[in-house]
N, C-alpha and C positions, 0 to 999 in steps of 0.2 A: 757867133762871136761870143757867146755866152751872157752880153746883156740880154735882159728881155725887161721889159716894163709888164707884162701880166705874167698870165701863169699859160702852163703845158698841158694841151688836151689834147687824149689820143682817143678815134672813133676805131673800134674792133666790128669788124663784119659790114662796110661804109658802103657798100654795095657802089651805086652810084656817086656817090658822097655828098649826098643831097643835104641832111640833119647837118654834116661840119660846114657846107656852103653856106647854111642858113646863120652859123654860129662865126662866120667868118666876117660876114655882112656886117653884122650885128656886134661883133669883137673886135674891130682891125689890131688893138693893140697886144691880144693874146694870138698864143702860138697854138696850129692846128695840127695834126695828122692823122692820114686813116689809114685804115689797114684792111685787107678782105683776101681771101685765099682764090678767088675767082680773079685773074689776070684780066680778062675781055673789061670786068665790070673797072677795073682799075682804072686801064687806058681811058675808059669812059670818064670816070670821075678825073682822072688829070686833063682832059681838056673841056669837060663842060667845068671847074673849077682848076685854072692854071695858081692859083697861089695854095692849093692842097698839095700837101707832101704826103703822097697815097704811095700804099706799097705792098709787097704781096705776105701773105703772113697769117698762120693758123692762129686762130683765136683761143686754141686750148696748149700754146705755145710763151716762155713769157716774151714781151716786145721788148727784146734784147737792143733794140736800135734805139730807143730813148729812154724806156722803162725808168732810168736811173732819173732823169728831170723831170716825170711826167707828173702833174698835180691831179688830172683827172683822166680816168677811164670811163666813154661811157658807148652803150651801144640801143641801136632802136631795130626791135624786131629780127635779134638774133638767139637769145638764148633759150628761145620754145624750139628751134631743130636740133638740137640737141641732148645727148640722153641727160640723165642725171646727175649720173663722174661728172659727164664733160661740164656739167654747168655750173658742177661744185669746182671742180678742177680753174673753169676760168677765174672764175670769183677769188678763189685764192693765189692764184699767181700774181693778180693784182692786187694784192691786199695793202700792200705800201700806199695806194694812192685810193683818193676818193672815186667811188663808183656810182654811177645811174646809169642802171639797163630798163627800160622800157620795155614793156614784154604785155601780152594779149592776154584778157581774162577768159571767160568762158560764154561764147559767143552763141546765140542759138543756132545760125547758119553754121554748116562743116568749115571747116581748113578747106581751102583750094591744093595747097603744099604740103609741104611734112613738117607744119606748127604743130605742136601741143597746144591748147584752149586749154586752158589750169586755173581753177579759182584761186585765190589771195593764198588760203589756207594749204595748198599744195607748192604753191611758190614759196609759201614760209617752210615747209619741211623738208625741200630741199636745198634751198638754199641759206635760210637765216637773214634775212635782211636787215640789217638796222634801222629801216623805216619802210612804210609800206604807204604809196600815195595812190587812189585811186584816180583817173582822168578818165575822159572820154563816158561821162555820165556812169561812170565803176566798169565801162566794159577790160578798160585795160589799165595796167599797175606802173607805177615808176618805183623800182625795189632800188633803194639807197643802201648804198656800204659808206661805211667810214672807213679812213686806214688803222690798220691794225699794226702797232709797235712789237718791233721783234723784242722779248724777255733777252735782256742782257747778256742772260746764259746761256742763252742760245748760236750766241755769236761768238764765232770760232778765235778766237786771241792768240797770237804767239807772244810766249811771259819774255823774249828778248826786245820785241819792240817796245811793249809797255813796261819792264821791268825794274826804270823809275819813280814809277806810279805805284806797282806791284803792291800792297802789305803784303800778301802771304798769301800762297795757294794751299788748297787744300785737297786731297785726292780722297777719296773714300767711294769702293764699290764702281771703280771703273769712272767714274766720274770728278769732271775738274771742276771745284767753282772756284773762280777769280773775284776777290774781293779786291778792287780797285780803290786804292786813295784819290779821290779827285776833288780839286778844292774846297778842301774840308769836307766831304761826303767820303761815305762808301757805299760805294751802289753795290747792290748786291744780283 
């Protein structure tokens, strides 16, 4: 209906949807959804949590079904099965909204799975984190993203809808930049 009293979280890779149950418990007044590309684990998470709006959905995909209201992305013990791209790839499709992925540090026992075990320092060069927390006495990380603002110029403008606003465009070398009059600013 488009009230909401909190904010929009979406879990990527929710397997069971255990982490958003817990957050659901714990939140009534915020919105949840998860998402996992594994259908079987889905139907599971819609009926061990009937108020989760779980759905099916690649995580290296952007979440085109709320992406536009979502305040947070986060996920727990997804982004070690994955290569490198992909995990830079997720990171950035989300970049609009705040992120925490929980991910494994380097444990002396093997992976059972196809985890990556990665110290701090290799989750930092692939990915960039804006914060790096360790838990679980430093065995595992909670790598925090902030959203990151599209640059102005980067967003595509047609000069007829704003073309009241307009001052003046400029074309040079294939390139448009629109200097916008906007209440007394010109954003550049």
């Amino acid at each position: 209906d488009g009230d909401r009293s909190g904010f929009l979280a979406g879990e990527i890779g929710c397997g069971l949807g255990t982490i958003s149950g817990i957050l659901i418990d714990c939140r009534p007044d915020d919105l949840f959804c998860a998402s996992d590309i594994d259908t079987d684990m889905l139907k599971l998470a819609n009926i061990i949590h009937p108020c989760l709006d779980a759905f099916a959905h690649d995580a290296r995909k952007p979440l085109k079904k709320v992406m536009a209201g979502i305040d947070i992305v986060y996920s727990h013990g997804l982004l070690e099965h994955f290569s490198n791209e992909d995990i830079r790839k997720i990171i950035s499709i989300n970049n609009n909204s705040h992120q925490v992925h929980y991910v494994p540090g380097l444990y002396e026992t093997p992976s059972f799975g196809d985890e990556r075990l990665m110290c701090v320092d290799e989750w930092r060069g692939i990915c960039a984190p804006d914060e790096v927390h360790p838990f679980n006495e430093g065995l595992d990380y909670t790598l925090i993203f902030h959203p990151k603002k599209v640059p102005f110029y980067f967003l595509l403008i047609s000069p007829s809808i704003f073309y009241d606003r307009c001052a003046f465009v400029l074309q040079q070398h294939c390139k448009l930049l629109f200097f916008l009059y906007v209440d007394g600013l010109i954003l550049i």
